[in-house]
C-alpha positions in Angstrom: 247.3 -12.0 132.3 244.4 -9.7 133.7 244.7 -11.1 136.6 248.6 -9.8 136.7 247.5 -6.8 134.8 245.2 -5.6 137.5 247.1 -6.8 140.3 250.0 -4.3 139.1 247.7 -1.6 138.4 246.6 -1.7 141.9 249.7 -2.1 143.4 251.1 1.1 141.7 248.1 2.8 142.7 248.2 1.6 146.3 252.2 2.4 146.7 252.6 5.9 144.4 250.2 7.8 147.3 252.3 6.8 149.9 255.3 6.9 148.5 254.8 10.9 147.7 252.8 11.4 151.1 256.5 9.9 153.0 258.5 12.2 150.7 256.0 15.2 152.1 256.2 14.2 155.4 260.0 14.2 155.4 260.3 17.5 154.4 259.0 18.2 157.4 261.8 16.5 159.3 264.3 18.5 157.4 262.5 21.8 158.6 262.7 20.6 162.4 266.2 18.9 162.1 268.4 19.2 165.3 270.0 16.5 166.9 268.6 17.3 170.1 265.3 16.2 168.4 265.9 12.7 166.6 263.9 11.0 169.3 260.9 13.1 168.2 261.4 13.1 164.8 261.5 9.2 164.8 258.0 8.8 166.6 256.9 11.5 163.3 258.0 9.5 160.8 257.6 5.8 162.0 254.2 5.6 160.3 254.8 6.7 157.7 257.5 3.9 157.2 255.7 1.6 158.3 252.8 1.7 155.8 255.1 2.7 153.0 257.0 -0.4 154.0 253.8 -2.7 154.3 252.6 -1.5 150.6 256.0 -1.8 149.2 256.6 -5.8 150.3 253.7 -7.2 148.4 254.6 -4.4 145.4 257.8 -6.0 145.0 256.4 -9.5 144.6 254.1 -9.0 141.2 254.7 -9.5 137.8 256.2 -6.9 135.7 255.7 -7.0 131.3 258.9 -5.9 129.9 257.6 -2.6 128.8 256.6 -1.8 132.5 260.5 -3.1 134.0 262.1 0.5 133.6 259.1 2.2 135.3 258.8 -0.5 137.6 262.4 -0.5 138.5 262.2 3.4 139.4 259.2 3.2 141.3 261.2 0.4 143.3 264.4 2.4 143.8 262.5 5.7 144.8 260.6 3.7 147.5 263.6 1.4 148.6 265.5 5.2 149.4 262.7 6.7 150.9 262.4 3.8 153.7 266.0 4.4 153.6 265.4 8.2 154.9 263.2 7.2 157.3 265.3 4.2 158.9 268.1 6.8 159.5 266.0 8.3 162.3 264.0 5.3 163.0 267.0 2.6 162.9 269.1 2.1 165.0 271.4 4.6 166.8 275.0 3.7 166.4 275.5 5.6 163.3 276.6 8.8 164.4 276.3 10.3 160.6 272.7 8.2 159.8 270.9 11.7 159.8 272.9 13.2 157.6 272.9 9.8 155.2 268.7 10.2 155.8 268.9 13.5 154.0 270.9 12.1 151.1 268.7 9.0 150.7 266.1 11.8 150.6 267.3 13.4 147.5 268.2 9.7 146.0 264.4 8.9 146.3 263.4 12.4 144.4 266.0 11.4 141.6 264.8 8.3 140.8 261.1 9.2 140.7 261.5 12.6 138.8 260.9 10.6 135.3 258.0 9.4 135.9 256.6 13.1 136.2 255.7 13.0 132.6 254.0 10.1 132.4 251.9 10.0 136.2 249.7 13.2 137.1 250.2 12.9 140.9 254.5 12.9 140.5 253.7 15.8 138.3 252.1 18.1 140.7 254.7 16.8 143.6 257.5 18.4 141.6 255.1 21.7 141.2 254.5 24.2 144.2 251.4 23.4 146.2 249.6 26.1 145.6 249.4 25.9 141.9 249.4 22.0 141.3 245.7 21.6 140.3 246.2 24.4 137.7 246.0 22.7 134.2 248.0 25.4 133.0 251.0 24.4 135.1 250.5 20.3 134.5 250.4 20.7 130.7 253.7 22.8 130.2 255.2 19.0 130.4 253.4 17.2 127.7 255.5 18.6 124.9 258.6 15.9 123.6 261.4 17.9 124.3 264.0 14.9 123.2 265.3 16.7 120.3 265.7 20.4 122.0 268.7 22.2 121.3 269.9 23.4 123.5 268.6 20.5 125.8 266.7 21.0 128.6 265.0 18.7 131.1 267.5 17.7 134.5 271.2 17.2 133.3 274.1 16.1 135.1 278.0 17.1 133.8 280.5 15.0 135.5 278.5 15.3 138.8 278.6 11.3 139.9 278.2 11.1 143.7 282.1 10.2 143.8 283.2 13.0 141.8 283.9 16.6 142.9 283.7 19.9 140.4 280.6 19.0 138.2 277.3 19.9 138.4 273.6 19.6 138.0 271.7 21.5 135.6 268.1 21.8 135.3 266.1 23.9 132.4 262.5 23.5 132.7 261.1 21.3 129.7 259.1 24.6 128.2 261.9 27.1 127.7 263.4 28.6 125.6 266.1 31.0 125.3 263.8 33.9 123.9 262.6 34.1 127.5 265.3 35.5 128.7 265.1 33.2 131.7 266.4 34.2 135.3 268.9 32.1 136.6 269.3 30.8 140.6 272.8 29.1 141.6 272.5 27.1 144.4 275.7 26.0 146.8 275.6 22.8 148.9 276.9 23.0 152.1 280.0 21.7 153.6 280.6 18.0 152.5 277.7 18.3 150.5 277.0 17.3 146.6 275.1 19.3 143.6 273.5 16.2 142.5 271.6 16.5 145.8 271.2 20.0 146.6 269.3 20.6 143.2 266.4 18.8 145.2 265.8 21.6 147.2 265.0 23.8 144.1 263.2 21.0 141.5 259.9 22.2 142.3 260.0 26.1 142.1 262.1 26.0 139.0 259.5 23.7 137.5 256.7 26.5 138.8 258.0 29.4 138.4 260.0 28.6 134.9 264.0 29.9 135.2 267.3 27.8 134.6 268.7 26.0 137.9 272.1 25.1 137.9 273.9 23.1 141.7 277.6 22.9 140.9 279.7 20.3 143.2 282.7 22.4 145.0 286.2 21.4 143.4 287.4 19.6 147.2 285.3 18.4 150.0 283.8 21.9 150.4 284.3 25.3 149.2 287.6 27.3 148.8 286.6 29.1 152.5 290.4 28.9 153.9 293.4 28.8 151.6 293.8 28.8 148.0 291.2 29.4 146.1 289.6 26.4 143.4 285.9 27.1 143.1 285.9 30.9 141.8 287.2 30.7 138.1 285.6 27.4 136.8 282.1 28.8 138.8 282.0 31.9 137.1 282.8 30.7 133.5 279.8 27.9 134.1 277.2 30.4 134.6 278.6 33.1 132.3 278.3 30.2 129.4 274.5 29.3 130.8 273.8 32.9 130.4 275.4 33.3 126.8 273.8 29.6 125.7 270.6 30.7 127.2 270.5 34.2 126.8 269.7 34.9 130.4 268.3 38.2 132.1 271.7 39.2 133.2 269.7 41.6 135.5 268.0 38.5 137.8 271.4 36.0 138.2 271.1 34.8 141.9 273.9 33.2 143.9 272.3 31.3 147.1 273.6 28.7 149.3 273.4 26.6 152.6 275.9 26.6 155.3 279.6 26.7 153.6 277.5 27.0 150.6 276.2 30.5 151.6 279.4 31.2 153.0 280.6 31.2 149.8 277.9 32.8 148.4 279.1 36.2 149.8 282.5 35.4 148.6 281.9 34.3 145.3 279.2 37.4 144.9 280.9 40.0 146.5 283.7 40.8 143.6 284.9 42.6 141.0 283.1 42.1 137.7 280.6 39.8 139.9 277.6 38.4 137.5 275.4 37.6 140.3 273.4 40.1 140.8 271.8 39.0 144.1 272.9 37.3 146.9 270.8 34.6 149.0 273.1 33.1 152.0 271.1 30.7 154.4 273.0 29.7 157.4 276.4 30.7 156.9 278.3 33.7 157.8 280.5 36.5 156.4 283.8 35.1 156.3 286.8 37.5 157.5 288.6 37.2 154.4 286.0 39.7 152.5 286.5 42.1 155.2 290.5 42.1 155.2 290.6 42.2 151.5 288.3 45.5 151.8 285.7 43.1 149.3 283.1 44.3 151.7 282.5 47.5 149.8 281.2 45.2 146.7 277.8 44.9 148.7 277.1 48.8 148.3 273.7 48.6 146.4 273.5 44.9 146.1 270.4 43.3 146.9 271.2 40.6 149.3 268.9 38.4 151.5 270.2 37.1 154.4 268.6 34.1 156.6 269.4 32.3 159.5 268.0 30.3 162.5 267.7 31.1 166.0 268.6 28.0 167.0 271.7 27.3 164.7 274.1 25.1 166.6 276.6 25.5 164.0 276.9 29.3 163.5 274.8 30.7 166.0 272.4 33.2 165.6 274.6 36.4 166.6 276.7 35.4 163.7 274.1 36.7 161.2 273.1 39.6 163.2 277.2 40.4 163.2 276.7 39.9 159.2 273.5 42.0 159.0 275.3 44.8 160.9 278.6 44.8 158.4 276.3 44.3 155.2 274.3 47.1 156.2 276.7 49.7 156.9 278.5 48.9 153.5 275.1 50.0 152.0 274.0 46.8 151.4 269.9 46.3 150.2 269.6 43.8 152.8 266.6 41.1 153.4 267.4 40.0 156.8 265.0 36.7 158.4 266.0 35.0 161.9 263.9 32.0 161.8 262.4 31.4 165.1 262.9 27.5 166.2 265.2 26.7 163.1 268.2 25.0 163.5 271.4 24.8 160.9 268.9 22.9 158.2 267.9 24.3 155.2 265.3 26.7 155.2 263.7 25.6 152.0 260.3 27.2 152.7 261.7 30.4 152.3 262.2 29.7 148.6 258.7 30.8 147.4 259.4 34.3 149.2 263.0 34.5 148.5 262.0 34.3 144.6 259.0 37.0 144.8 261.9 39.1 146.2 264.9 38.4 144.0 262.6 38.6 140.6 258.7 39.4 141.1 258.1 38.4 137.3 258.7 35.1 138.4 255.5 35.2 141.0 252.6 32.6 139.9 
């Protein structure tokens, strides 16, 4: 039985390093995503597949006690969808949508390792920002049994299964409480897209910095951009009941999203009786309608922040710099950032900034 005992102990110290180190590195690959680069972006991450793959084979082989199968059977599934990211760039190439399947598998990986955070230091301090992850301050905020919390906090999901449209994803930091008067950050996937996955790209800061994160899942396939509206009503009573249960700063509510997400951003933000109070749009553009409907003069005064690549094959740079144009002539506080080299991916490394700006009591 020692024998077993220390043959698992090593294993999980062998595997949970390189496990986290592939996670790292494919962050990267979302930051350089273009489809013109997938040949280079395989060569990146091949070896880091192929060691997390070598460590994983005998891992899978040893002997697990009963009290070890649930942690064991996480650590597994994390791992088995992180080779799964990698593989969509490194596999082969007759799966035109493997990329975009990578990215998911991605998220799938961060999901099923997130509770083990509270048990394992270095899973802690992945789902903290860099800078601060050796600060004992910051690691020890999660010690605290938070089972019995009311109202709960910790990562929720409401009706937000992979298969299921108009739910969402929820995440309240384990040490808050509502007599913080927590800021609250909305964040919209993009077209196609899911709020079960999208809350990955904003785990880590809301852990850091301490405010309420909440990634609805649009009503249909994407959101209400053409046609009639579905997404406006039920996404406005959501947060307007986070902010009542929670008793929110109803000065710092922020609206951001990716792609169609950010698209909607603007739309959702820029009307009557609005509670967002500012406006983060990455990689989308500002859609006719609020221009027609003469919505545009909602963005007099309103702090928005405005990003986009330069290499955007979806909605090309000049898009944004036709936004920045109309935002700022309506008096709009505008943040504006072309992002040299990036393509339509998600500029998550802008968060850290993008936070200092929307709410600089959040800064660490």
């Amino acid at each position: 039985m020692t024998d077993d005992n220390d043959a698992l102990v090593d294993g999980i110290t062998t595997l949970m390093p390189r496990l986290l180190t592939t996670l790292t590195a494919f962050e990267q690959i979302q930051r350089n995503m273009h489809p013109e680069r997938v040949p280079q972006l395989a060569d990146f991450i091949a070896p880091y597949e192929d060691e997390l793959r070598d460590t994983f084979a005998p891992f899978r082989s040893l002997q697990v006690p009963a009290h070890l199968e649930a942690f064991f059977a996480r650590l597994s599934r994390s791992t088995e969808y992180c080779l799964r990211a990698c593989n969509g760039f490194t596999g082969p190439g007759d799966d035109r949508w493997a990329t975009m399947k990578a990215m998911r598998a991605h998220c799938r990986a961060q999901e099923f390792l997130f509770p083990i955070a509270s048990i394992m230091t270095p899973v802690n301090q992945y789902f903290i920002e860099d800078p601060v992850r050796d600060r004992e301050a910051f690691l020890s905020r999660f010690d605290e049994d938070t089972s019995d919390r009311d109202p709960a906090v910790g990562l929720m999901h409401f009706q937000n299964d992979r298969d299921v449209r108009g739910g969402f994803s929820l995440y309240v930091p384990e040490f808050l409480t509502p007599a913080a008067h927590p800021s609250l950050v909305v964040a919209l996937h993009g077209g196609t897209g899911h709020g079960a996955d999208f809350i990955w790209s904003w785990v880590r800061e809301a852990r850091t910095r301490g405010f309420i994160l909440l990634a609805p899942t649009s009503q249909q396939d994407t959101w209400s951009l053409m046609g009639e509206e579905h997404d406006l009503v039920p996404l406005t009573a959501l947060v307007r009941d986070l902010m009542a249960t929670w008793q929110v700063d109803a000065e710092h509510v922020l609206l951001t999203g990716m792609s169609d997400g950010g698209t909607y951003a603007l739309m959702a933000g820029l009307q009557d009786n609005s509670p967002f109070t500012h406006l983060a749009p990455f990689s989308g553009v500002l859609h006719p309608e609020i221009m027609m409907t003469g919505r545009l003069h909602h963005a007099h005064g309103r702090p928005i922040y405005l990003v986009h690549g330069t290499q955007d094959w979806m909605f090309p740079i000049e898009s944004a710099y036709m936004a920045k144009a109309e935002l700022e002539a309506a008096g709009a506080e505008l943040t504006f950032h072309a992002i040299e080299g990036l393509s339509h991916n998600y500029a998550r490394f802008q968060n850290p900034q993008l936070l200092d700006w929307f709410n600089p009591a959040l800064s660490y």
